[in-house]
C-alpha positions as CSV (number, residue, x, y, z in Angstrom):
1,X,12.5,-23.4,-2.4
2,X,10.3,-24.9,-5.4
3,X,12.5,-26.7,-7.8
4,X,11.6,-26.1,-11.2
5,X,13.1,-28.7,-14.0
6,X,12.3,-27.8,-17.8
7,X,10.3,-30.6,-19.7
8,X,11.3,-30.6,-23.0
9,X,8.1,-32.6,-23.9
10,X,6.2,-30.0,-22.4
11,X,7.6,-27.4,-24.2
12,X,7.1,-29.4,-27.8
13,X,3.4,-29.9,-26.4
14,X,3.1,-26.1,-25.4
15,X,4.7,-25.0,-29.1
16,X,1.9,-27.2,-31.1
17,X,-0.9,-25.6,-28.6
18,X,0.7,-22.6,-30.0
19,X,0.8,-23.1,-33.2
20,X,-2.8,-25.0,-33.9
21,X,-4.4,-21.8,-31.9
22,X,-2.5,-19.8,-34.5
23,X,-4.0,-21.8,-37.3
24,X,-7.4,-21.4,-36.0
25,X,-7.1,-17.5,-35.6
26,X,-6.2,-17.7,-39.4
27,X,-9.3,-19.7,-40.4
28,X,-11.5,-17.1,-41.0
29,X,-9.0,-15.1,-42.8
30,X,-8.7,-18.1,-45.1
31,X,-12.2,-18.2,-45.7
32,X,-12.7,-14.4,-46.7
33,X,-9.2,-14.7,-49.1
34,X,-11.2,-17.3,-50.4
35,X,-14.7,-16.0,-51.2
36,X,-13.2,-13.2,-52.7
37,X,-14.7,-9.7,-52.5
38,X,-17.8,-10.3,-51.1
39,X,-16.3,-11.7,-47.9
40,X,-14.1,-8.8,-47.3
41,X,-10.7,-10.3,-49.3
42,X,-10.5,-7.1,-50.2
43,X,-9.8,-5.3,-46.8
44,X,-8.2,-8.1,-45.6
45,X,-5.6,-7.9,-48.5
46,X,-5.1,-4.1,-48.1
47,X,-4.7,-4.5,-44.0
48,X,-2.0,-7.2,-45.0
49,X,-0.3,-5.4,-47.6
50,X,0.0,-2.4,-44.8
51,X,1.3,-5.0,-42.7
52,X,4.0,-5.6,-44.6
53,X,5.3,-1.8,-46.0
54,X,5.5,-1.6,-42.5
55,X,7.9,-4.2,-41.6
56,X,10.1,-3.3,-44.8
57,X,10.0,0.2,-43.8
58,X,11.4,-0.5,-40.4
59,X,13.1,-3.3,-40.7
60,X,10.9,-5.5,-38.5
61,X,10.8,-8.9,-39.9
62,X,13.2,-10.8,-41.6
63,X,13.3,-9.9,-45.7
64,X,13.0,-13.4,-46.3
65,X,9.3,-13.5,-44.6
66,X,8.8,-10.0,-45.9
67,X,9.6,-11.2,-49.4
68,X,7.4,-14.5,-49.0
69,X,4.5,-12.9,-48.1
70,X,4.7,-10.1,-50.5
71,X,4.4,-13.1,-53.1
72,X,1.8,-14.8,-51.3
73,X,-0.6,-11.3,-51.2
74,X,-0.6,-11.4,-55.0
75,X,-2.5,-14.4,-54.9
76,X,-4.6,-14.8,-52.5
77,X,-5.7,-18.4,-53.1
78,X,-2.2,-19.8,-52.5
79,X,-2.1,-17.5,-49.5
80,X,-5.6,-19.3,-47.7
81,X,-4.0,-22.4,-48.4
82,X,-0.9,-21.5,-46.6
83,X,-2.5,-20.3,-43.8
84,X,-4.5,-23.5,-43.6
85,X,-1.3,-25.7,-44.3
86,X,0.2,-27.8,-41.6
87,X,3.3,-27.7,-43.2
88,X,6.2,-26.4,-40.9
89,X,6.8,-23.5,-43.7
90,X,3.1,-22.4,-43.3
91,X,3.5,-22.4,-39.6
92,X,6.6,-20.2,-39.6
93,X,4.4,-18.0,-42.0
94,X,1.4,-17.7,-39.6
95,X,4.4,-17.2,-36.6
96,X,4.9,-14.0,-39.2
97,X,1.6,-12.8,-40.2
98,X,0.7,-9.9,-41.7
99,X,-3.0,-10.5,-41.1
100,X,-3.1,-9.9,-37.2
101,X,-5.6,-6.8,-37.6
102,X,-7.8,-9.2,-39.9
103,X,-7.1,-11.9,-37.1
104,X,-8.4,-9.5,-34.2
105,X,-11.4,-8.3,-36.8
106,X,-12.8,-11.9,-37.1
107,X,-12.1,-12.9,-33.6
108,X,-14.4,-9.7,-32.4
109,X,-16.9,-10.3,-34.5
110,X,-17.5,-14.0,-33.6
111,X,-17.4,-12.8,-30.0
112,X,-19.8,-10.3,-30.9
113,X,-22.5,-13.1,-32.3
């Protein structure tokens, strides 16, 4: 039988991995918060905002995300810097992200090109 011991410094490895793939998903979504209308801040605020009615109507995120993020959707600036932020806030955020559809959108259109 295999004996399998749990690295702890693996695991902190494995959750930065995680978390610097989960900033870089979010960079293009920064970018179009950013540049306003014309780089589809627009859709990418109403897909958020959908996001999270969703989780407030079922309950599916903690209120204290939901309530952070409502506030960070009504300015979008602040909102590209959090998603950019290395901060362990802004991490917990993207963990929490209303912005997955815009996530997937970006990511198939780069795949696309």
């Amino acid at each position: 039988m295999e004996n399998h011991h749990f690295n702890s410094m693996q695991a902190v490895v494995s959750a930065a991995d995680v978390n610097e793939r989960r900033l870089d998903k979010h960079r293009p979504v920064a970018r179009a918060l950013r540049g306003g209308s014309a780089a589809g801040a627009d859709e990418v605020l109403v897909l958020a905002h959908g996001q999270v009615a969703l989780w407030e109507q079922g309950r599916l995120c903690s209120q204290d995300y939901i309530d952070a993020w409502k506030e960070l959707l009504q300015h979008p600036q602040r909102a590209a810097e959090i998603l950019e932020e290395r901060s362990s806030h802004a991490a917990a955020l993207r963990q929490n992200s209303p912005f997955v559809a815009s996530v997937r959108k970006f990511q198939a259109l780069a795949n696309a090109a």
